[in-house]
C-alpha positions as CSV (number, residue, x, y, z in Angstrom):
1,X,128.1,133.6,12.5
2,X,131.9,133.7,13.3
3,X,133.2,136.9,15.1
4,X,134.6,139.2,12.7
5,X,137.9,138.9,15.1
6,X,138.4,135.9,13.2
7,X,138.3,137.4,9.8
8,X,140.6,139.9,10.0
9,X,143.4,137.3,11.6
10,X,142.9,135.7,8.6
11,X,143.3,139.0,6.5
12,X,146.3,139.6,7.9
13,X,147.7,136.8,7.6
14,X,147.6,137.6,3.9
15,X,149.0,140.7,3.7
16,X,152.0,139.3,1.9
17,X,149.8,138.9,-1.3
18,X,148.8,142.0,-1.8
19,X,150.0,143.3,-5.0
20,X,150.8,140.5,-5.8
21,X,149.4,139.2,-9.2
22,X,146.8,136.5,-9.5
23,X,147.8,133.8,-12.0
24,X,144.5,131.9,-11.6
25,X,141.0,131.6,-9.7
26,X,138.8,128.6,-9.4
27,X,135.6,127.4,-7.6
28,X,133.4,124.3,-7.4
29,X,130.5,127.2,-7.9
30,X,129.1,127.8,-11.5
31,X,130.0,131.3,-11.3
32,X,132.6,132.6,-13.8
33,X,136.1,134.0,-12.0
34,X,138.4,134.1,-14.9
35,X,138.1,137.8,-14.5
36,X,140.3,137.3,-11.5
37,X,143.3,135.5,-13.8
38,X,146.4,138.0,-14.1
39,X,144.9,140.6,-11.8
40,X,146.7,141.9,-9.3
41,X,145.4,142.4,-5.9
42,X,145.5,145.9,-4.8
43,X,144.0,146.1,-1.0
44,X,143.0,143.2,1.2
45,X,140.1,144.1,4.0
46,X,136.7,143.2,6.2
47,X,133.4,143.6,6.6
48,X,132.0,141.6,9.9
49,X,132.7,137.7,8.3
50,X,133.2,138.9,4.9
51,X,137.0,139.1,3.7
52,X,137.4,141.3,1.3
53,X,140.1,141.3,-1.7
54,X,139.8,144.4,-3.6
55,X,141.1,144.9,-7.6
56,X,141.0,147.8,-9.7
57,X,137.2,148.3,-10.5
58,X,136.1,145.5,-8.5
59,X,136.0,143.3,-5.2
60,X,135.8,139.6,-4.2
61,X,133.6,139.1,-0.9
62,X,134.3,136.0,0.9
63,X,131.6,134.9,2.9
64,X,133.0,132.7,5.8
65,X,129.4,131.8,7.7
66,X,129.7,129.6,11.0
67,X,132.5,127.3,9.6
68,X,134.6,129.0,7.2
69,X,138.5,128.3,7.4
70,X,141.2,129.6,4.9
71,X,144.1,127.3,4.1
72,X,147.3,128.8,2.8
73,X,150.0,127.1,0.6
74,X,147.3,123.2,2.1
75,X,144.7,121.6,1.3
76,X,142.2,119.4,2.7
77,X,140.9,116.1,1.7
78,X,137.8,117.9,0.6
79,X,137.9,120.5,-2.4
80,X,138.4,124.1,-2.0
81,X,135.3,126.3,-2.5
82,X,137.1,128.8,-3.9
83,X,141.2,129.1,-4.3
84,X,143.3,131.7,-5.6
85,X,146.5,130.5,-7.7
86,X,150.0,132.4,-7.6
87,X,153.0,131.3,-9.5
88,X,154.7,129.7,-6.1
89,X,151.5,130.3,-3.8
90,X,147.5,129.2,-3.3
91,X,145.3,130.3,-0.7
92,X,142.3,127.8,-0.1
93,X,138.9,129.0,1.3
94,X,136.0,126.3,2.4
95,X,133.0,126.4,3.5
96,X,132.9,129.9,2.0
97,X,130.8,131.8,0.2
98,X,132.4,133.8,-2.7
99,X,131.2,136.8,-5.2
100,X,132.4,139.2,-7.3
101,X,131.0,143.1,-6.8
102,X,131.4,145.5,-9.4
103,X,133.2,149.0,-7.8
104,X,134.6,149.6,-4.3
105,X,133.6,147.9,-1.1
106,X,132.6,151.5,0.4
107,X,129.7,151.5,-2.4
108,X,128.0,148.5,-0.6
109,X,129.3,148.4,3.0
110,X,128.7,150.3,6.1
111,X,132.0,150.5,7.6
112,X,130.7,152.6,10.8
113,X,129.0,149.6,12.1
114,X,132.0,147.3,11.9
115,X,133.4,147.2,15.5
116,X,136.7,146.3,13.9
117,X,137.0,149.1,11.7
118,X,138.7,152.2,12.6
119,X,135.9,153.9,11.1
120,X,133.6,152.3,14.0
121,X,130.8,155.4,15.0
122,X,130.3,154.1,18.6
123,X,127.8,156.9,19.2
124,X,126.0,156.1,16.0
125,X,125.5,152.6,17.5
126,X,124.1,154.0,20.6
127,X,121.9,156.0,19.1
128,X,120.5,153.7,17.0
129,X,120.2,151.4,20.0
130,X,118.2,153.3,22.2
131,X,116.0,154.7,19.5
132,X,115.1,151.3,17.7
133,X,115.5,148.5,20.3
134,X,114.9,150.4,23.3
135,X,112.1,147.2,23.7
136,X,114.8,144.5,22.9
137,X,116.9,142.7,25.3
138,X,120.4,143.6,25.3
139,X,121.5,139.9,24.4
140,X,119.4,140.4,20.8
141,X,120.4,143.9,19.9
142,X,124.0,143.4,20.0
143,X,123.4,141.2,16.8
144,X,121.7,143.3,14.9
145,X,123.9,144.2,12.0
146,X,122.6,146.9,11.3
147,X,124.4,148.1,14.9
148,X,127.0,146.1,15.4
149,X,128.5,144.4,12.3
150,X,131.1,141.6,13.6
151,X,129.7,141.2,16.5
152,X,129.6,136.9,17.1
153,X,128.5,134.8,20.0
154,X,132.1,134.8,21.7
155,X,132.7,138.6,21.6
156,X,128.9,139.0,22.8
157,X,129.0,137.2,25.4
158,X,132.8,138.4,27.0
159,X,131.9,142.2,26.4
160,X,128.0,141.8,28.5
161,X,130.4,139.8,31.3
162,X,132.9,142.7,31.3
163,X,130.4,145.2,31.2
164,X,128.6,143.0,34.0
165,X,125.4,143.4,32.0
166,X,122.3,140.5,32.2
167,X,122.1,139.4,28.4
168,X,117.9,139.8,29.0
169,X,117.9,143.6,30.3
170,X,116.1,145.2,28.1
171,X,118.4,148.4,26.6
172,X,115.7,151.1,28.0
173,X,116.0,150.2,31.5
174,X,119.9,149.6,31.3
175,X,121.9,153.3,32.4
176,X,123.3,155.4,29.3
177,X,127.0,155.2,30.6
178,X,126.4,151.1,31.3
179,X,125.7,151.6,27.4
180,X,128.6,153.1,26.6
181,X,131.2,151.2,28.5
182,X,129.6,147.9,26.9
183,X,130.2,149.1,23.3
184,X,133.7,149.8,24.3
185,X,134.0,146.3,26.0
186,X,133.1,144.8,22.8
187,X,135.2,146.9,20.6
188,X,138.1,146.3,22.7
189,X,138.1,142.9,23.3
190,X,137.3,142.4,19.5
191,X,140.8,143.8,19.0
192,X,142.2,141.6,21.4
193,X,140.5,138.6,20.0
194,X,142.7,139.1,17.2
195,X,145.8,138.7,19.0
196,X,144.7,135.4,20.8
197,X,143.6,133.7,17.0
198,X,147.4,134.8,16.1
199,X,148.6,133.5,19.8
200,X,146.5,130.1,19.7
201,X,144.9,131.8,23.1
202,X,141.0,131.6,22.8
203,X,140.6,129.4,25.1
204,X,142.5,130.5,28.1
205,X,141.7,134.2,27.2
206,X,138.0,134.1,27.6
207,X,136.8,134.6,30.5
208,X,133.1,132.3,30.8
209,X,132.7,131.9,26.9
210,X,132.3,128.0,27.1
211,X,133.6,128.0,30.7
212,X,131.6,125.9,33.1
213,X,132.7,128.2,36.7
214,X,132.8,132.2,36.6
215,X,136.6,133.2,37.5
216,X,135.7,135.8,39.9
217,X,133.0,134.0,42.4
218,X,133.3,130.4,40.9
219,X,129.2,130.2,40.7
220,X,128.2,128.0,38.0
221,X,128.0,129.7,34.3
222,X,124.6,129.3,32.7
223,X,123.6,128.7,29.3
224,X,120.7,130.8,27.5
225,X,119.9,129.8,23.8
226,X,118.0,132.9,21.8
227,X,114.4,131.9,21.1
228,X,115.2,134.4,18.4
229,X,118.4,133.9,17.0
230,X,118.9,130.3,18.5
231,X,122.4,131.1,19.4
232,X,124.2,130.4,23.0
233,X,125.0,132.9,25.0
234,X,127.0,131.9,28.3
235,X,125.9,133.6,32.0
236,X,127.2,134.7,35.2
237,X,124.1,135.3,37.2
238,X,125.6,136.1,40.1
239,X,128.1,138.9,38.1
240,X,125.7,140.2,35.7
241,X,123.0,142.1,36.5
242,X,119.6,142.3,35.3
243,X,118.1,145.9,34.1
């Protein structure tokens, strides 16, 4: 699952076509999008990896997965999933996901969980995780979407450095105020994740995300793969500590 970082860099990067008025929709899917054609787009926004593009009395969710990318005014050799037609503009989605909701996206989506939202309840999310994965390891929880909602492996893994947090602690033994400055390290380097898409910075930004040496006591970075989630998660042994 891509960090939601990603998503909203490429939501604003198409904040020039909203209202703007949709002169066609198509997809290699069998679903029907011709109630897209001559619509005009009213809001553009995010939910975790979903992009969202909302219309009068409904929304398109754009599910962007592991590999998603969005292409706009190009094309690759492959077909678009899903592309939106303008009368001097396309924007191209692939390896996406696409559905039509009937209504708003606050009818379906919980927009306090979304660390990239303004609307982000960080006391809601610790609450809920030291009441109902006070067993889990800290490395799992921060995954659960129904706590953290665009929370991916590179966000996870930068905010438990930062944080100087062991990924296997389990959250009961780890210190309420450890807690707390976590869930701001992730929410703040989120934002800042957006910057470096726009900037072309990943890389040199992050600090042991796919780094083989830890830039503070140059001990070499471990890799930990989730029995659970089978996802990577990258280690400083030496900086993190283990509750």
């Amino acid at each position: 699952m891509q960090d939601g970082s990603f998503v909203v860099f490429l939501k604003n990067k198409l904040q020039r076509f909203k209202g703007q008025t949709v002169s066609r929709a198509s997809s290699k899917a069998e679903t029907d999008f011709s109630a897209i054609d001559f619509i005009k787009i009213i809001d553009l926004d995010s939910f975790g990896n979903l992009m969202l593009l909302v219309f009068n009395d409904f929304f398109l969710s754009i599910d962007f997965g592991n590999s998603g990318s969005m292409l706009v005014n190009k094309t690759k050799k492959a077909a678009a999933d899903f592309s939106l037609h303008f009368p001097h503009s396309e924007i191209n989605f692939y390896s996406c996901e696409t559905k039509i909701h009937q209504g708003k996206p606050n009818d379906y989506f919980q927009f306090p969980n979304d660390i990239l939202n303004k609307k982000f309840d960080g006391e809601l999310a610790l609450s809920k995780l030291q009441q109902y994965f006070a067993e889990e390891n800290i490395g799992n929880a921060l995954m659960e979407k129904s706590v953290f909602v665009g929370m991916g492996d590179l966000i996870r893994t930068e905010a438990l450095y930062r944080a100087k947090i062991h990924p296997e602690s389990l959250v009961k033994n780890i210190p309420e105020k450890k807690l707390i400055f976590l869930i701001v390290s992730a929410v703040n380097f989120a934002d800042e994740l957006v910057e470096y898409f726009k900037n072309d910075e990943v890389n040199s930004k992050a600090l042991i995300f796919e780094k083989k040496m830890c830039p503070k006591d140059k001990s070499e970075i471990q890799i930990a793969i989730s029995t659970e989630t089978n996802r990577k998660i990258y280690i400083c042994p030496k900086c993190q500590k283990l509750f």
